[in-house]
C-alpha positions as CSV (number, residue, x, y, z in Angstrom):
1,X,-42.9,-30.7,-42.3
2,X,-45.1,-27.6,-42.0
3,X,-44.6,-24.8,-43.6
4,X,-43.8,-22.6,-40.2
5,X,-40.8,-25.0,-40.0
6,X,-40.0,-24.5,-43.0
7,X,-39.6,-20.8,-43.0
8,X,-37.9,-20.9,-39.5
9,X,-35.5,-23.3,-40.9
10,X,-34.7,-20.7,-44.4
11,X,-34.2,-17.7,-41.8
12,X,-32.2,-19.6,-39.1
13,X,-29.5,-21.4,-42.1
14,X,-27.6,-18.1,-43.2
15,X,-27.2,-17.5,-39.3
16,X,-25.9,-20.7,-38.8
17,X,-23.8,-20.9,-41.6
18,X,-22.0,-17.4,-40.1
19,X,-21.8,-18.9,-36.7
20,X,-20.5,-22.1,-38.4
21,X,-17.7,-19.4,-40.3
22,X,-16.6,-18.0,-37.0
23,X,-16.0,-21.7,-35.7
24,X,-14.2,-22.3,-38.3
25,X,-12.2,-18.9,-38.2
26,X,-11.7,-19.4,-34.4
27,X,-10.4,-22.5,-34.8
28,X,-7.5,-22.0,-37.0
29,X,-6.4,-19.0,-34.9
30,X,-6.2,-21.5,-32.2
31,X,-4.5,-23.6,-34.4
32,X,-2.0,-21.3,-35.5
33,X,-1.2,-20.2,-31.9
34,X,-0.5,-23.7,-30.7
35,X,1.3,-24.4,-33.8
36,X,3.2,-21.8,-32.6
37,X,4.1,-22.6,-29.1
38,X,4.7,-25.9,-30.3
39,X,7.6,-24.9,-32.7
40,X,8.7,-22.7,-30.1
41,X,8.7,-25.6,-27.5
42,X,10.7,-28.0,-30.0
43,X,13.2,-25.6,-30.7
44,X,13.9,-24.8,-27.5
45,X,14.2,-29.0,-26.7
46,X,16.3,-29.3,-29.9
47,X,18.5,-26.6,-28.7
48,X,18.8,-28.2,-25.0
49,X,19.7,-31.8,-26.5
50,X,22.2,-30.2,-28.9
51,X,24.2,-28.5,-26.0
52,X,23.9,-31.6,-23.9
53,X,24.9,-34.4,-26.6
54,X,26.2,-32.6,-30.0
55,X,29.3,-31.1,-30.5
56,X,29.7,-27.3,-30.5
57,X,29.7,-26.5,-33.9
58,X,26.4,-28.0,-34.5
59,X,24.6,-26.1,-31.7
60,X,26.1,-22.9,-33.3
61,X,24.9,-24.0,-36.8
62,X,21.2,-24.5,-34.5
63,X,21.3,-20.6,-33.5
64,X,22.8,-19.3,-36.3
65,X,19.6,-21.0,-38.4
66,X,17.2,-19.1,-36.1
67,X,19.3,-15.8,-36.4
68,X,19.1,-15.8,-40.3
69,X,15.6,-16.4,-39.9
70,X,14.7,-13.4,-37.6
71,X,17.0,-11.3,-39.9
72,X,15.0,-12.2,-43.4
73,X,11.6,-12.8,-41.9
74,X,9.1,-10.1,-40.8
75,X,6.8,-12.9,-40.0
76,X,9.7,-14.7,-38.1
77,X,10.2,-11.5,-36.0
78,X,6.6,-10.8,-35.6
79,X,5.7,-14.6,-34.2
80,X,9.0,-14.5,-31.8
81,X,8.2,-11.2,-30.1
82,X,4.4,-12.7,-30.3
83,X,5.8,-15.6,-28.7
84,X,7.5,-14.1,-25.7
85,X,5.0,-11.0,-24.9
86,X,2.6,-14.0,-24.6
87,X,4.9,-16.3,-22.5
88,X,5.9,-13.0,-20.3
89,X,2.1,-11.7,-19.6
90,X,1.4,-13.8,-16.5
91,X,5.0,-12.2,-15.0
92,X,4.3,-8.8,-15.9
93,X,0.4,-9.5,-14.3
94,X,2.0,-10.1,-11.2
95,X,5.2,-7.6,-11.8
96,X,6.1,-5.2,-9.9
97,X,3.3,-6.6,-7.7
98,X,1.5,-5.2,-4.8
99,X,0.9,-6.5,-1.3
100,X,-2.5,-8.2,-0.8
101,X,-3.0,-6.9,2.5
102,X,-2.2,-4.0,1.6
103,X,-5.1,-3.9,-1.1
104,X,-7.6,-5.5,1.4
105,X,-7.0,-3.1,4.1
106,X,-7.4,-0.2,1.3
107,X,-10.6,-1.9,0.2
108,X,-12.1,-2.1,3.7
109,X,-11.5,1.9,4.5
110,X,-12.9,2.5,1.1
111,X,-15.7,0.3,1.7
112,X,-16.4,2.0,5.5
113,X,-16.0,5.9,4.4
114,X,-18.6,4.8,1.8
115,X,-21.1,3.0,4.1
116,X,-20.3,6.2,6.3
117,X,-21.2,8.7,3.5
118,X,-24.3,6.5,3.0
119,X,-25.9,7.0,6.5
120,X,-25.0,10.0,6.7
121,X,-27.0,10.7,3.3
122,X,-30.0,8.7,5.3
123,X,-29.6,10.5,8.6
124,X,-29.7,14.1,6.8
125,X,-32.9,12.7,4.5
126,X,-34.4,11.2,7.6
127,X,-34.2,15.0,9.1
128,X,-35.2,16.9,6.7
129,X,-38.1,14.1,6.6
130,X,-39.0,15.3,10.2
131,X,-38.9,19.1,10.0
132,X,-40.5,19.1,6.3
């Protein structure tokens, strides 16, 4: 090995190891976020089956458990409200909406007072051009 790949090899490892510390971070944030939506996910199946085939009492004990949990926890109440703004964004995107043909035809005037200001620019250049 020479020595040029050598010294590319010493200056390229700490970047590496950095880039191998952000996969690393990256992936446990993923992880963490579908550990997340998992439990949430489970939970809510638990609590369907429970009203569908358990008695009453024991789908009461299932909320109450959840309850006493948001009331205790900050991290509890932090990953449920976490948990909902997340599974709400794509309805607020779209919330209280607008009407795409509305936009479009906006878009096209815009677009044509634009190219109108722009020949105008050239016609006024394009005279001054000729008297100049």
């Amino acid at each position: 090995m020479s020595a040029q790949q050598k010294a590319i090899r010493i200056v390229t490892f700490p970047f590496r190891a950095v880039w191998f510390l952000i996969l690393i971070a990256n992936f446990l944030v993923v992880l963490a976020a579908c550990v997340l939506f998992a439990a949430f996910v489970a939970y809510a199946l638990a609590l369907t089956i429970s009203y569908v085939f358990l008695p009453a009492e024991w789908t009461r004990a299932l909320w109450q458990w959840p309850l006493d949990l948001y009331a205790q926890s900050h991290w509890f109440k932090g990953a449920t409200i976490t948990f909902f703004v997340l599974l709400l964004l794509p309805i607020l995107k779209l919330w209280p909406g607008s009407a795409p043909k509305a936009d479009a035809a906006r878009e096209r005037e815009a677009t044509r007072i634009n190219d109108d200001l722009i020949a105008a620019r050239h016609r006024a250049q394009s005279q001054l051009k000729l008297r100049g």
